[in-house]
VOFI-259358 format. One record per residue: residue in one letter; x, y, z of N, C-alpha, C in turn. Coordinates in steps of 0.2 Angstrom, whole numbers, plus 5000, padded with zeros to 4 digits. Layout:
aXYZXYZXYZ...
This chain:
x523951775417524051705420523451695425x523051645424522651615429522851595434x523151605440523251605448523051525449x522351555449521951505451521951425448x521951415441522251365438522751345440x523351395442523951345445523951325449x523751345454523751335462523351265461x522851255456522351185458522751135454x523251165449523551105444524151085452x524451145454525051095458524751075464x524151075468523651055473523750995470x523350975466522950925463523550875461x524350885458524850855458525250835464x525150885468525750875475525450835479x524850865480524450825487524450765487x524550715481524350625482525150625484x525750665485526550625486526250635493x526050685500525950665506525450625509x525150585503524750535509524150525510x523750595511523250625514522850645510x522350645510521750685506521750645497x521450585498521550525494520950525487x520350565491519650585487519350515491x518550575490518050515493517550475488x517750485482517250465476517650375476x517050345478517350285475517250255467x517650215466517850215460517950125458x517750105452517750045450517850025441x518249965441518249955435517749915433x517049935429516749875427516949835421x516549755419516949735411516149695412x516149715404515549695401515349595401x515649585402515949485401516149455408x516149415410516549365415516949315409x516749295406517149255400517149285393x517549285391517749325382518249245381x517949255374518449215369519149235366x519649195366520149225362520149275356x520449315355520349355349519749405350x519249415356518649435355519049525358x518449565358518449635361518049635367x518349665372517949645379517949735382x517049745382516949845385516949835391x517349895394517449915402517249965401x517249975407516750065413517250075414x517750155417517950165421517250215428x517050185431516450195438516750255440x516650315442516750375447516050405451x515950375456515250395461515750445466x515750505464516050575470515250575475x515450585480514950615486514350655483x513850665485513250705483513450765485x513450795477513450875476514350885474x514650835473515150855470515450835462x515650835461516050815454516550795451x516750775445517450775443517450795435x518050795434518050825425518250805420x517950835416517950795407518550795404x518750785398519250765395519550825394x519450875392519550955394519350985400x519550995404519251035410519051075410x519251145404519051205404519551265407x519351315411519851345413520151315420x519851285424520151245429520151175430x520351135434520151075435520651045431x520550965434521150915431520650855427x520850855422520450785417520650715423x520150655424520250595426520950545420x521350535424521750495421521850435421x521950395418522250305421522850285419x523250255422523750215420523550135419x523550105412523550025414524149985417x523949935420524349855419524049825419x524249775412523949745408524349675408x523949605408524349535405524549545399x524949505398525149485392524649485385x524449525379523949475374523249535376x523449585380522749645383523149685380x522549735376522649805374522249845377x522449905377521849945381521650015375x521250035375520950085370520850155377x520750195373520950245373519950295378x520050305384519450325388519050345382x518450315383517750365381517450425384x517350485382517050535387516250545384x515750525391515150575389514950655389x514550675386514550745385514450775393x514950825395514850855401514350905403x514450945407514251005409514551055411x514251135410514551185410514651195418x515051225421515051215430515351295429x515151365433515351415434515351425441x516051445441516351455451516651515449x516851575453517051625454517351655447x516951645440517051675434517251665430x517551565433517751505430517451485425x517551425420517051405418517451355416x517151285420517451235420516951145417x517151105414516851055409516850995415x516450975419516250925423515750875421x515550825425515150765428514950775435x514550765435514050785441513750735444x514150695450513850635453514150575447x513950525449514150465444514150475437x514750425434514750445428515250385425x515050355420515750305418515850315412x516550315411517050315405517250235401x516850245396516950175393517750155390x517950105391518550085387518350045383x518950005380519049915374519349925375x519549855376520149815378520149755373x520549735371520549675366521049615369x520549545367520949485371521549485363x522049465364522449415358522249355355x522149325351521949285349522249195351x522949235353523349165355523149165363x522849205367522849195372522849135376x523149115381522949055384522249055387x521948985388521248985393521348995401x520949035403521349055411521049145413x521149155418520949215422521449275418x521149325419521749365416521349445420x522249485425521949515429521949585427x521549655425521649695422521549775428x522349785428522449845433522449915431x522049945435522250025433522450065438x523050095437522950185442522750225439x522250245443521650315441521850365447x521950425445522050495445521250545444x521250585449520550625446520450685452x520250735450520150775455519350785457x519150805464518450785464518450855467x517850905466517850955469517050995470x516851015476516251045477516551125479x516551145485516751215486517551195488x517651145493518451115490518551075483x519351075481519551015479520050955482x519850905478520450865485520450805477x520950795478521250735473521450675475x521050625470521050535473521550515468x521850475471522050415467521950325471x521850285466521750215468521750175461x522150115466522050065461521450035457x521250005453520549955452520849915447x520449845450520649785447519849755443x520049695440519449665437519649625435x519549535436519649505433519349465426x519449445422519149405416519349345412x518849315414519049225410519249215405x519749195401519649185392519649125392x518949115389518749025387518249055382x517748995381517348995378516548965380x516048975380515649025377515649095379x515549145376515549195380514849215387x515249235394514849255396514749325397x514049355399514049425401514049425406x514349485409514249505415513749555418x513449555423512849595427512949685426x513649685423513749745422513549775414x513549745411513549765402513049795402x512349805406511849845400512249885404x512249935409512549985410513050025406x513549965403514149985401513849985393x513349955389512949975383512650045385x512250055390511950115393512450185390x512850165394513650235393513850245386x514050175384514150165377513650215371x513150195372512550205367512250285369x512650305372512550395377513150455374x513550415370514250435369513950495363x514550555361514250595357514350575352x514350585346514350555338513950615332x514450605327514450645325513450635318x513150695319512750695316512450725309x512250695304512350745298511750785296x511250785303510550825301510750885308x511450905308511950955313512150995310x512151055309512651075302512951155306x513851135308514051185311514851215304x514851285307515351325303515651365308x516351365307516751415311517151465307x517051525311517551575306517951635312x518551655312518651695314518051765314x518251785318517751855321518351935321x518551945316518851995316519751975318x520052035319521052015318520952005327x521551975326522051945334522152015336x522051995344522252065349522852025352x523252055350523951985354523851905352x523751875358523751805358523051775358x522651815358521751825357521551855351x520951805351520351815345520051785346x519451815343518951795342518551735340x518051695342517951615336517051645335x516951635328516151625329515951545325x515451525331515251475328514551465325x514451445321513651425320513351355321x512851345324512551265323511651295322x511651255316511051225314510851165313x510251145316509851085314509351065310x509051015308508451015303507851015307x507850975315507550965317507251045323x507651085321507651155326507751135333x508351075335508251055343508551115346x508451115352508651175357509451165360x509851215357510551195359510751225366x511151165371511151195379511851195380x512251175376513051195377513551165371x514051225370514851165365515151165371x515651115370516351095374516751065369x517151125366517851115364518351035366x518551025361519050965364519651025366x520250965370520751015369520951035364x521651055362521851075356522651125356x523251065355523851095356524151175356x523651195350523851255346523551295350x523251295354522551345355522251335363x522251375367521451335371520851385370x520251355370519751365367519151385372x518951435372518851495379518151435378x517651475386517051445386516451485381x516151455377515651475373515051515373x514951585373514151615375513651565372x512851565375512551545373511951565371x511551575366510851595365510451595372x510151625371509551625378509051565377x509151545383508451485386507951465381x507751435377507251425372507251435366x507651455364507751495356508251405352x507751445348507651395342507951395335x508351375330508451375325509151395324x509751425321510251435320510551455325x511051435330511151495335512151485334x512151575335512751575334513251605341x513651575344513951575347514651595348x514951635352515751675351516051645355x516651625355517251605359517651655359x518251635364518951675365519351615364x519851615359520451575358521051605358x521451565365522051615365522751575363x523151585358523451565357523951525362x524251465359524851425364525351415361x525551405350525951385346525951465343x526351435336526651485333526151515328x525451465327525051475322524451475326x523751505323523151505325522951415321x522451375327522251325326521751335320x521751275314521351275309520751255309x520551205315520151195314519851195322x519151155323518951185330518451105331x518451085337518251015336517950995345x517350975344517150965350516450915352x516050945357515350925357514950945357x514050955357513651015355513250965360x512950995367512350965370511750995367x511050945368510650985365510050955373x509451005370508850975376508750905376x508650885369508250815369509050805364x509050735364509450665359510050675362x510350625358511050625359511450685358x512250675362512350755361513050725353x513250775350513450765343514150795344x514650735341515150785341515350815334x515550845334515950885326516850905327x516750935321517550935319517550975312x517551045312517551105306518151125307x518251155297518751205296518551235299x518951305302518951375304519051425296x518651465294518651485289519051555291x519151605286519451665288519151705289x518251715287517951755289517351735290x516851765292516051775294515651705291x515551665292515151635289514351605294x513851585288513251575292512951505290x512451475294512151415292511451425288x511451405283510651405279510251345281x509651375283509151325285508951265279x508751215283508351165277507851205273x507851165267507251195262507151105258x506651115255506351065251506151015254x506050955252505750875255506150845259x506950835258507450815258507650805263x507250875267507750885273508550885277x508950925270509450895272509650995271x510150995273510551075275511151075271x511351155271512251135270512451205271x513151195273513351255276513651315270x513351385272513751435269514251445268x514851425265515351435267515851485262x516351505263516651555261516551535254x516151595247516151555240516751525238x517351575239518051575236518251505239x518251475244518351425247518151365240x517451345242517251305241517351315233x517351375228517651355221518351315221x518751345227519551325225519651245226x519151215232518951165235518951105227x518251155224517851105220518451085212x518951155211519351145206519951095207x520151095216520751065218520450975216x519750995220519550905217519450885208x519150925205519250885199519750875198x520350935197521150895195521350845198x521350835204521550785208521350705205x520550735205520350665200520550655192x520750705189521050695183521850655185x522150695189522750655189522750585191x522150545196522050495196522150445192x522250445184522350425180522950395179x523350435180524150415181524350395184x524050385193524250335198524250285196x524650235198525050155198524350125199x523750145204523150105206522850105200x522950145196522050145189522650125182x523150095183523450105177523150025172x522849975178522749915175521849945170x521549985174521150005170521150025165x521750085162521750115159522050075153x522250035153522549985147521949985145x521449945149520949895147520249945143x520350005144519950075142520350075135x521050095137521350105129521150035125x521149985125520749945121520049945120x519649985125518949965122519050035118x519450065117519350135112519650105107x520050065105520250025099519549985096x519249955099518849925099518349955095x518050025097517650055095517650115088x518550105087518850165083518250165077x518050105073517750105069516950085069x516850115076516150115076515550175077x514850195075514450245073514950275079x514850335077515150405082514550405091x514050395087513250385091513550335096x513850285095514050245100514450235105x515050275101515650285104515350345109x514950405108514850455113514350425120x513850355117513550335122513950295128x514350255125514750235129515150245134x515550325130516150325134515450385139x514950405139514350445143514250365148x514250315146514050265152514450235156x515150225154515750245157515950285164x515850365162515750395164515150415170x514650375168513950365172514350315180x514750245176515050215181515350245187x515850275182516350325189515950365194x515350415192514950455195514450405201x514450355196513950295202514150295210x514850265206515450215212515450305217x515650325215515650385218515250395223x514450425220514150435222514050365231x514350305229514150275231514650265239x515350275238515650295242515450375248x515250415244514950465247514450425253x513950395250513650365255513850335259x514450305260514650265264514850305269x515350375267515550405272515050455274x514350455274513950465276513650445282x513550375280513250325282513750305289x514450305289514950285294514850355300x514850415296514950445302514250475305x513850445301513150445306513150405310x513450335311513350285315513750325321x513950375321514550405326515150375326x515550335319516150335317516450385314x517050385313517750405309517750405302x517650415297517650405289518350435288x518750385283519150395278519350415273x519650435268519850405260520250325260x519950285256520150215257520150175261x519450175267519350155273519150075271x518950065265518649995263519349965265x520049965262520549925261520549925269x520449935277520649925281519849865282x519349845279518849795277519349725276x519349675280519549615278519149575274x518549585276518049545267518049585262x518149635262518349695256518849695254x519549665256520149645255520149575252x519749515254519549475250519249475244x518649495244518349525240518849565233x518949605235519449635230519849595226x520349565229520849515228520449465223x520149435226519549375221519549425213x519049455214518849525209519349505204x519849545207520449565201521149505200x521049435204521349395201520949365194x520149345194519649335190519749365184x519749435185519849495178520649465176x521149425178521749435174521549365172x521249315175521049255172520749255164x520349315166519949315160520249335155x520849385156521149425151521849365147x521949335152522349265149521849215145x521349235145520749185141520749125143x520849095151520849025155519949025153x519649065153518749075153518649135148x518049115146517749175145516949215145x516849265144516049295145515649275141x514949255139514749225136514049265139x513649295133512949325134512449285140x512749215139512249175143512649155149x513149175150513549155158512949175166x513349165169512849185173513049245178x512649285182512849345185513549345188x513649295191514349285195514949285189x514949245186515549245179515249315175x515049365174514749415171515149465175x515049445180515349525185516249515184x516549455184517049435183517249455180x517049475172517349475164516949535164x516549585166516549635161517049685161x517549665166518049745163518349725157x518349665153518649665147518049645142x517549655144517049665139516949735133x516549745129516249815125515749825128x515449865125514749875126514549915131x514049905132513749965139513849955146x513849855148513949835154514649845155x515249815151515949845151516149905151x515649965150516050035150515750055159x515250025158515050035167515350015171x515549945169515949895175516749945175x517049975170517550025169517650075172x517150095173517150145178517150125186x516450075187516650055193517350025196x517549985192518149965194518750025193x518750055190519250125190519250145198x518550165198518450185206518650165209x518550095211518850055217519550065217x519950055211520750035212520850115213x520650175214520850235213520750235221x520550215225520350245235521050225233x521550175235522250185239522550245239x522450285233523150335229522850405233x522950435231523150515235523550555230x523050585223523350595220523650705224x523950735221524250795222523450825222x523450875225522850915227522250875229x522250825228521550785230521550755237x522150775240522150775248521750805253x521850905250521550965251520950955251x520650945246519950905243519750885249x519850825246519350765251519550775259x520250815262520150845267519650895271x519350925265518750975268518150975267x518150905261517650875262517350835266x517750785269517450745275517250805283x517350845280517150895289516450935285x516350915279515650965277514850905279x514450965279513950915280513650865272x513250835271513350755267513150785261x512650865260512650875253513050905250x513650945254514250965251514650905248x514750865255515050785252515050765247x514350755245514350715239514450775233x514450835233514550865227515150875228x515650865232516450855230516550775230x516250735230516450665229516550655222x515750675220515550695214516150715209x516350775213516850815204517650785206x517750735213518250705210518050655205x517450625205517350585196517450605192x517150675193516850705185517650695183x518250725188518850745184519250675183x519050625186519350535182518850525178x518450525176518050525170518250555164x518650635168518450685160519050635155x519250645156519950635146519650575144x519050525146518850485140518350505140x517850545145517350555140517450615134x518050645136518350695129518450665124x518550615126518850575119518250535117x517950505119516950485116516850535113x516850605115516450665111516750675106x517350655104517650675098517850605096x517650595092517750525090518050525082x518350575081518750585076519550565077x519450595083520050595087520450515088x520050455086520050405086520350365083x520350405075520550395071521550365071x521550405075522450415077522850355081x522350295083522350245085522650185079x522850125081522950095076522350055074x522350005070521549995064521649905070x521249895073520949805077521149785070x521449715075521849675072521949595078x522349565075522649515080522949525084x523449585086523749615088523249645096x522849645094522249655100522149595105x522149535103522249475107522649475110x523349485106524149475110524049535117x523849585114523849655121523349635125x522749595123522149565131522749525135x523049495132523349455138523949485140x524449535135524849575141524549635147x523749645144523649655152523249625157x523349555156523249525162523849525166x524349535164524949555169524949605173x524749675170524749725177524149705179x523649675177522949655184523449615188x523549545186523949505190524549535194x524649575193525249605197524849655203x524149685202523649725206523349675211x523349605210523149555212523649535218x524249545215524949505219525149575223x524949615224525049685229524249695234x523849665232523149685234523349605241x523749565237523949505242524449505247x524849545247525349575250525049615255x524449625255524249665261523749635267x523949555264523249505270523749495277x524449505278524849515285524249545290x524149615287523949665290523249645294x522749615291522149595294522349515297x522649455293522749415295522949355298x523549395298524349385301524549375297x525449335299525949315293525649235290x525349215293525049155287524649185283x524249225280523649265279523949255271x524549275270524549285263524549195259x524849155264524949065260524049055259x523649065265523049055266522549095261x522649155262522249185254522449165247x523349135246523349125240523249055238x523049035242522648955242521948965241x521549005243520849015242520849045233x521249105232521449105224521549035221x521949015224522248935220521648905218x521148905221520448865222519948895218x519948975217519648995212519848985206x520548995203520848975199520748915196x520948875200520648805197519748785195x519348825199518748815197518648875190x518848905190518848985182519248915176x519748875179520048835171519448785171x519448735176518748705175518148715170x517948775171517348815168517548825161x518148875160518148865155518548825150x518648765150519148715150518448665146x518048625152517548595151516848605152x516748665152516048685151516048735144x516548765144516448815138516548795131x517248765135517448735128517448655126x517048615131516848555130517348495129x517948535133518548475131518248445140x518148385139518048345145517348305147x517348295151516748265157516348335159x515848345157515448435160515148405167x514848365167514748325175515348315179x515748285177516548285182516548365182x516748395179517048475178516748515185x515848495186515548515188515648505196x515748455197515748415203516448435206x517248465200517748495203517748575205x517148605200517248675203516948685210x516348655212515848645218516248605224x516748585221517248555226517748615228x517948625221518548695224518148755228x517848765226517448825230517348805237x517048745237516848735245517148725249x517948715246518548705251518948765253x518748825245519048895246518748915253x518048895252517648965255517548915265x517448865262517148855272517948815274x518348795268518948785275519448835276x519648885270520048915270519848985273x519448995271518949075272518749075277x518049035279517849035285518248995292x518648955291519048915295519648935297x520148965294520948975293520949045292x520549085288520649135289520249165292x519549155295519249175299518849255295x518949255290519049315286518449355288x517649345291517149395290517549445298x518049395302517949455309518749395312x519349405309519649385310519949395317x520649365319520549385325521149445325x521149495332521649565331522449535328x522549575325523449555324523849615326x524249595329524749635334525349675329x525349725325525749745322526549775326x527149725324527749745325527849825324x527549865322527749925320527449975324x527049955329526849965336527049945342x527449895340527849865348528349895349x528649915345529349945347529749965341x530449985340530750025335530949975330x530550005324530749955317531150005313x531749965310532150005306532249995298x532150065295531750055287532050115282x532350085278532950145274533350165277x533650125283534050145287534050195293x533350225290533050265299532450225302x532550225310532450195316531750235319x531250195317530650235317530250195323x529750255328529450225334528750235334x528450195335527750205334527550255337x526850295331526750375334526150355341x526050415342525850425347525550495349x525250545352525350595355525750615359x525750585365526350575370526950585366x527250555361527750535359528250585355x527650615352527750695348527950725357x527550735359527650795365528450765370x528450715370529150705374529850715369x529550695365530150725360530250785357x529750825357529750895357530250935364x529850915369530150935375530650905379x531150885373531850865373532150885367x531850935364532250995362532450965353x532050915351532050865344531750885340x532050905333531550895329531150835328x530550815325530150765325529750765316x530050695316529750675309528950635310x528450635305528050595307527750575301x527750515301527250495296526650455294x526150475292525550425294525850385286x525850325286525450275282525150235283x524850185276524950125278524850065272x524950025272525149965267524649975260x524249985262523749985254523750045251x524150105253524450165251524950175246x524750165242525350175234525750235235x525150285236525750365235526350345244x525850325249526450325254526850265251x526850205249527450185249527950215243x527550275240528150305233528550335237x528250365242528550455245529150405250x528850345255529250305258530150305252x529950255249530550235245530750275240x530450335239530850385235531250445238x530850475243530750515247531250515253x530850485256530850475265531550425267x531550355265531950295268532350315261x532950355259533250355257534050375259x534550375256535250395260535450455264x535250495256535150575259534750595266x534150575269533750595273533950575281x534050495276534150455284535050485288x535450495283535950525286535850585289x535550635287535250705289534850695296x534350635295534050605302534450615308x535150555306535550535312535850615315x536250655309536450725310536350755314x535450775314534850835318534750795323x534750715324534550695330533750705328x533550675324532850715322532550635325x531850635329531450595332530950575327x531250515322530750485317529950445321x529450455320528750415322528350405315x528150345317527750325309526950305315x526650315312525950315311525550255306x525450195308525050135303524550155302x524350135298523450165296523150095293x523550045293523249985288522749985290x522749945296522149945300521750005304x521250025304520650065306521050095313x521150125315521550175322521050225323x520550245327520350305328520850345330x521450365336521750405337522150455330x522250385325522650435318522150445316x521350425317520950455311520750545314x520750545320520650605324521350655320x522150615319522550665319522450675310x522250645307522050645302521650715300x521150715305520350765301520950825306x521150825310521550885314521850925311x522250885304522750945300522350935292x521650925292521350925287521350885279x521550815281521750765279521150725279x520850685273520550635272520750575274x521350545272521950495273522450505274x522650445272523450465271523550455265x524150475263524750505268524650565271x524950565274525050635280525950635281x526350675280526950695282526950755286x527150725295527250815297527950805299x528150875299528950915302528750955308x529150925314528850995320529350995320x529651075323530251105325530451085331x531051105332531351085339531251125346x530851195341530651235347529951205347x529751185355529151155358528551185355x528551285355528051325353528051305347x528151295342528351315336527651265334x527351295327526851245323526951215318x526951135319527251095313527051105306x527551095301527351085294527251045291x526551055284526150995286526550995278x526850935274526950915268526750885264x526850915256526350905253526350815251x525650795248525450715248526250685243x526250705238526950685234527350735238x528050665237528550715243529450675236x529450755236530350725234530850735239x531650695239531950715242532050805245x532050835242532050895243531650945247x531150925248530450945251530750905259x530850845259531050845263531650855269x531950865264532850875266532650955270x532451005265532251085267531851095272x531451025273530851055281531051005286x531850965285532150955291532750985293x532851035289533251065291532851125291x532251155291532051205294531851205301x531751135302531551115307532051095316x532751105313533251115315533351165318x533451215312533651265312533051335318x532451325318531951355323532151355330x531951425332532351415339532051395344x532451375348532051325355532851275357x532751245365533351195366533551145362x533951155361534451105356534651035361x534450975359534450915361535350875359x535650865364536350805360536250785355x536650765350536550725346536850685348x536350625346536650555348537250525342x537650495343538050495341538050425338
C-alpha cells in the first residue's frame, strides 16, 4: 500500500472541515458570452492560477494527488457538461509519479441555455475542490460565480478567445497516430505488465502517455524512449489490478514535442504486438495486430452483415430486391450478373462512405458511432422525407419517368430496374441497416472503431461484402431464378403492398422526432410530410398524367413546399440546429415493463454497487430496433421485472438517442460500437460486470441476474 497516497487522500479531505489552509491558487469561473440566446450552448473556463512554482492535478492524478472537482448550482433550464482536461505533465517527487498542470491552467465546460428560458440574468455557481502542491500540499476550496444574460443578440465576452484558446488545445483523437497494446507476459499476483506501441506518419517525437483512469485497473506511470528518438516508440507500464478481471482496454493521452497532444482508446490484445511504419503515397499506417484476431474480427463482421438482412430495418428493402429479381427472371443471364454486381457496388459505396464519416468525426477530435447519423436531426428529416417519397411511389400517387428530374429520380429509384435502381438498393439498404445491431456485428464494429482508418474501412467494408453476399449469389446464378414465379399483373398488386412496410419505415423513422424536437416534433414533421405529399399527388396527378391545370398544379407544388420547408422546417421546427430537449428519462425515475429505471450515470453504478446491489444497465436508444426487441421481449417483461423487485437489483438505462459523449466513452470502454449494450454487475463491488450479448432472451437475462445475486460481497435489504 502507498502510505504516502493516503496520508495526502485524507490531508487533502479533512483539512477543508477545520477551516484553515484554504489554498492560495485563485480560481475563476470564466463564460465565453455576456448574453446567449435561449436554446443556444454557452463555453466556460473553470480558471486555476496556483502561486509560482506550484501546481494542481489532472483528471488522473497518478500515484498521488487529488484530481480538481466542482460541484454545480445551477437555475432552472442550465445543464452543465462534464470538465474538459488539457494534456498534463509528468511531475516526479520522491519516486512518485504524479499527472499535474503547472502554473495556470483552465478546464473548459458547456453548459446549455433551455430553449424556453425566460429573458433575464441567470447566476451560474460552483464549488470547486482542488489540491495545490509544491514541496507542501495544502487543499483549496471556494465558491465561483458568473453571471449570464439570456436575450438576444448574442454577446461575447472579453473571455472567449482564451476560452477558444483552451478549447482548441484539447487532445483528440488522431488517425495519422497509430497506437497498440498488448500484455507483456503472465500476471505476477495483482500485476502485469502493459506494452504499448505509438507510431506516427509524421515521425513526431513522443514526450509522455497519461492513462485515463480506469475502474478495473490503475495504470502504472509509462517508461519513455530517450530524449530525441524518433519513429515507433514502445513503452512498458505496470497495471495493477482493482476488479475481478484484467482491463480490456487501455485509454488515455499521448504528448508530443510539436502539435496537439492525441487522445486514444485500444484493445489490449493478449500478446506482443508492434506498429508498421507508413509505406506508399498515401501516407496512411495500420497497426499489426494479432493475425488470429483480426481473421476472427473480419469473419464476425461479414456474418453480421449477412444477417442484416433479416433485421426488421432492411426488411422494406428486401421486398423491393425480391421484385426486381422477378423482374429480371427472364432476362439475358449477362444482365442479371451485372446488375445484381452494381447492387452490390452500392452497398460497398454507402459503406465505404460511412467509414469516412467515422474517420472524418474522430479526426475532428469527436466520438464516432454505429448509427450516429439517426442522432442527425436534418438526417432524421432527411430520411423520413426519403422513405415517405419511396411509399408514395410504390402506391403509384407518381411515377419515375426517364426525363423526371434529379430530385423525383432519387425518390423513385428504389422501385426502379436497371442499374440506377440496383445502386439506389443498395445504397438505401445501407442506410435503413445503421439502426440494427445484428449478432456478432457488435464485436465487429466494436474493434473496429478503436483501429486506425485503414483497418476501418476494410472491416466496414466486409460488413457489405456479407449484406451484399445472398443477392449477389443469386445474380451469379441466374438459373436459380427460374424457381420464382413468371411477371404478371400480380407484380403491380405486390409494388403497392410494399408500400406499406416503407410507410410503416416511415411511421417509425416519425416516432423518433420527440427526441430532437420535442413532443410537438412529430404533429410538426408530419405536416411537413403532409406538404410533400400533397405536392408528389400534384406531380403526378397533373403534370404526369395531365388530368388538370399543369400551371395551377405548378403553382400548388411550389406553394406546398415553401410552406413545408421555410414555415414548418425552418420556423417550428427549427430542424438545421433545433433547440436542446430535456429528456424525461434523465430527470428522474421512469417506469417501463413494470421496472423502475434511473438515469445512468457513473456515479450511479458506483453508489449502487457500494450498497451492496446488483446493477442492471442498459444503454439504448429510440432509433434502435435490436434495443427496442431485447427491451420488450427480453428485459420489460413479467418474469425479469419480478426477479428485479426480488434481488433488489439497481435498474439504470443509458439514452443514446441523442449524441451523449459520456455513453459514447462507456460504449468504446467494453468495446461496443453502439448500442445496445446490456451490462450486469455483481453485488460484490470488486466483482467485473458481464457484458450481454446484442440479442438478449428472457433467459440470458434471468441467469446473469441471478448470477449477479448470487456473487459475493454485502447483501443490500430488499426493498419491499
Amino acid at each position: 500500500m502507498n502510505w504516502r497516497r493516503v496520508c495526502l487522500w485524507l490531508f487533502a479531505g479533512l483539512l477543508p472541515l477545520t477551516g484553515w489552509a484554504q489554498g492560495r491558487a485563485q480560481v475563476r469561473l470564466l463564460l465565453d458570452a455576456t448574453t446567449v440566446p435561449p436554446g443556444a450552448a454557452l463555453m466556460g473556463a473553470l480558471e486555476l492560477s496556483p502561486p509560482q512554482g506550484w501546481h494542481t492535478y489532472w483528471r488522473n492524478s497518478g500515484e498521488s494527488g487529488q484530481a480538481t472537482r466542482v460541484r454545480w448550482t445551477l437555475p432552472p433550464g442550465v445543464e452543465a457538461g462534464e470538465l474538459q482536461w488539457p494534456a498534463p505533465e509528468a511531475h516526479v517527487d520522491a519516486g512518485l509519479t504524479t499527472y499535474v498542470h503547472e502554473g495556470r491552467v483552465l478546464l473548459p465546460v458547456r453548459f446549455t441555455i433551455a430553449s424556453d428560458a425566460a429573458p433575464g440574468p441567470l447566476e451560474i455557481v460552483g464549488r470547486v475542490q482542488w489540491l495545490e502542491c509544491d514541496k507542501e500540499c495544502i487543499p483549496g476550496r471556494m465558491d465561483v460565480t458568473n453571471r449570464v444574460m439570456v436575450g438576444s443578440p448574442a454577446v461575447a465576452s472579453p473571455a472567449r478567445p482564451a476560452i477558444e484558446q483552451a478549447v482548441a488545445g484539447l487532445p483528440r483523437p488522431d488517425p495519422s497516430v497509430r497506437v497498440s497494446a498488448a500484455w507483456a507476459g503472465a500476471a505476477s499476483g495483482d500485476e502485469r505488465s502493459l506494452e504499448v506501441i505509438v507510431g506516427s506518419d509524421d515521425g513526431r517525437e513522443l514526450t509522455g502517455l497519461f492513462p485515463y483512469e480506469d475502474p478495473a485497473a490503475v495504470f502504472g506511470p509509462a517508461t519513455l524512449p530517450a530524449a530525441g528518438a524518433r519513429g515507433p516508440a514502445t513503452l512498458r507500464m505496470v497495471v495493477t489490478q482493482n476488479a475481478g478481471e484484467w482491463p480490456g482496454r487501455v485509454s488515455g493521452v499521448l504528448g508530443f514535442r510539436t502539435g496537439t497532444p492525441v487522445e486514444f482508446s485500444v484493445p489490449i490484445e493478449s500478446g506482443a504486438s508492434s506498429v508498421t511504419t507508413a509505406s506508399g503515397s498515401t501516407g496512411a499506417g495500420s497497426v499489426d495486430v494479432v493475425t488470429r484476431s483480426l481473421w476472427t474480427m473480419l469473419g464476425l463482421a461479414f456474418v453480421g452483415g449477412m444477417i442484416l438482412n433479416i433485421m426488421p430495418c432492411v426488411l422494406p428493402v428486401i421486398a423491393l430486391k425480391v421484385l426486381g429479381f422477378v423482374k429480371q427472371s427472364r432476362e439475358n443471364p449477362g444482365r442479371v450478373r451485372f446488375l445484381g454486381m452494381i447492387y452490390s457496388v452500392g452497398v460497398l459505396c454507402s459503406f465505404a462512405v460511412l467509414a469516412g464519416l467515422v474517420i472524418a468525426v474522430q479526426g475532428a477530435g469527436r466520438a464516432a458511432s454505429w448509427g450516429m447519423q439517426f442522432q442527425n436531426p436534418v438526417f432524421l428529416v432527411a430520411i423520413t422525407t426519403l422513405v415517405t417519397v419511396v411509399a408514395l411511389n410504390l402506391f403509384g400517387v407518381f411515377e419515375v419517368s426517364l426525363a423526371a428530374g434529379a430530385a423525383d429520380a432519387a425518390s423513385g429509384l428504389a422501385s426502379r430496374g436497371g442499374a440506377s435502381g440496383a445502386f439506389f438498393n443498395g445504397v438505401f439498404a445501407t442506410i435503413l441497416a445503421t439502426p440494427c445491431t445484428a449478432p456478432f456485428l457488435g464485436v465487429a464494429l466494436g474493434f473496429a472503431f478503436g483501429q486506425p482508418p485503414l483497418l476501418l474501412l476494410l472491416l466496414f467494408l466486409t460488413v457489405g461484402a456479407g449484406l451484399a453476399a445472398p443477392y449477389l449469389l443469386l445474380s451469379l446464378q441466374p438459373g436459380w431464378l427460374r424457381f420464382l414465379p413468371k411477371p404478371g399483373n400480380w407484380m403491380i398488386t405486390f409494388k403497392v403492398l410494399m408500400g406499406f412496410p416503407m410507410l410503416a419505415t416511415g411511421l417509425w423513422l416519425l416516432s423518433l422526432a420527440p427526441d430532437h424536437f420535442g413532443s410537438k416534433g412529430v404533429f410538426w414533421l408530419g405536416m411537413f410530410l403532409l406538404c410533400v405529399a400533397i405536392a408528389a399527388w400534384l406531380y403526378g396527378r397533373s403534370i404526369q398524367m395531365g388530368q388538370g391545370n399543369r400551371k395551377l398544379a405548378w403553382i400548388g407544388i411550389v406553394t406546398a413546399l415553401a410552406v413545408g420547408v421555410g414555415f414548418i422546417l425552418e420556423r417550428e421546427l427549427q430542424w438545421r440546429s433545433p433547440p436542446p430537449v430535456t429528456s424525461s428519462s434523465k430527470g428522474g425515475v421512469s417506469v417501463s415493463g413494470g421496472i423502475a429505471w434511473s438515469p445512468w450515470s457513473p456515479e450511479a453504478v458506483e453508489i449502487a454497487r457500494g450498497e451492496g446491489r446488483p446493477v442492471l444497465v442498459d444503454f439504448t436508444a429510440s432509433w434502435c430496433i435490436t434495443c427496442q426487441s431485447n427491451k420488450r421481449l427480453a428485459i420489460e417483461i413479467p418474469e425479469v421485472a419480478a426477479l428485479v423487485r426480488s434481488l433488489n437489483v439497481a435498474t439504470l438505462r443509458g439514452d443514446y438517442t441523442v449524441e451523449d459523449p459520456a455513453i459514447t466513452a462507456e460504449l468504446r470502454r467494453f468495446g461496443r460500437a453502439g448500442v445496445p449494450l446490456v451490462l450486469v454487475f455483481p453485488r460484490d463491488p470488486a466483482g467485473a460486470p458481464r457484458v450481454l450479448p446484442e440479442l438478449l432472451t428472457p433467459s440470458i437475462v434471468i441467469e446473469a441476474l441471478e448470477w449477479a445475486a448470487a456473487a459475493e460481497g454485502p447483501r443490500a435489504a430488499v426493498s419491499k
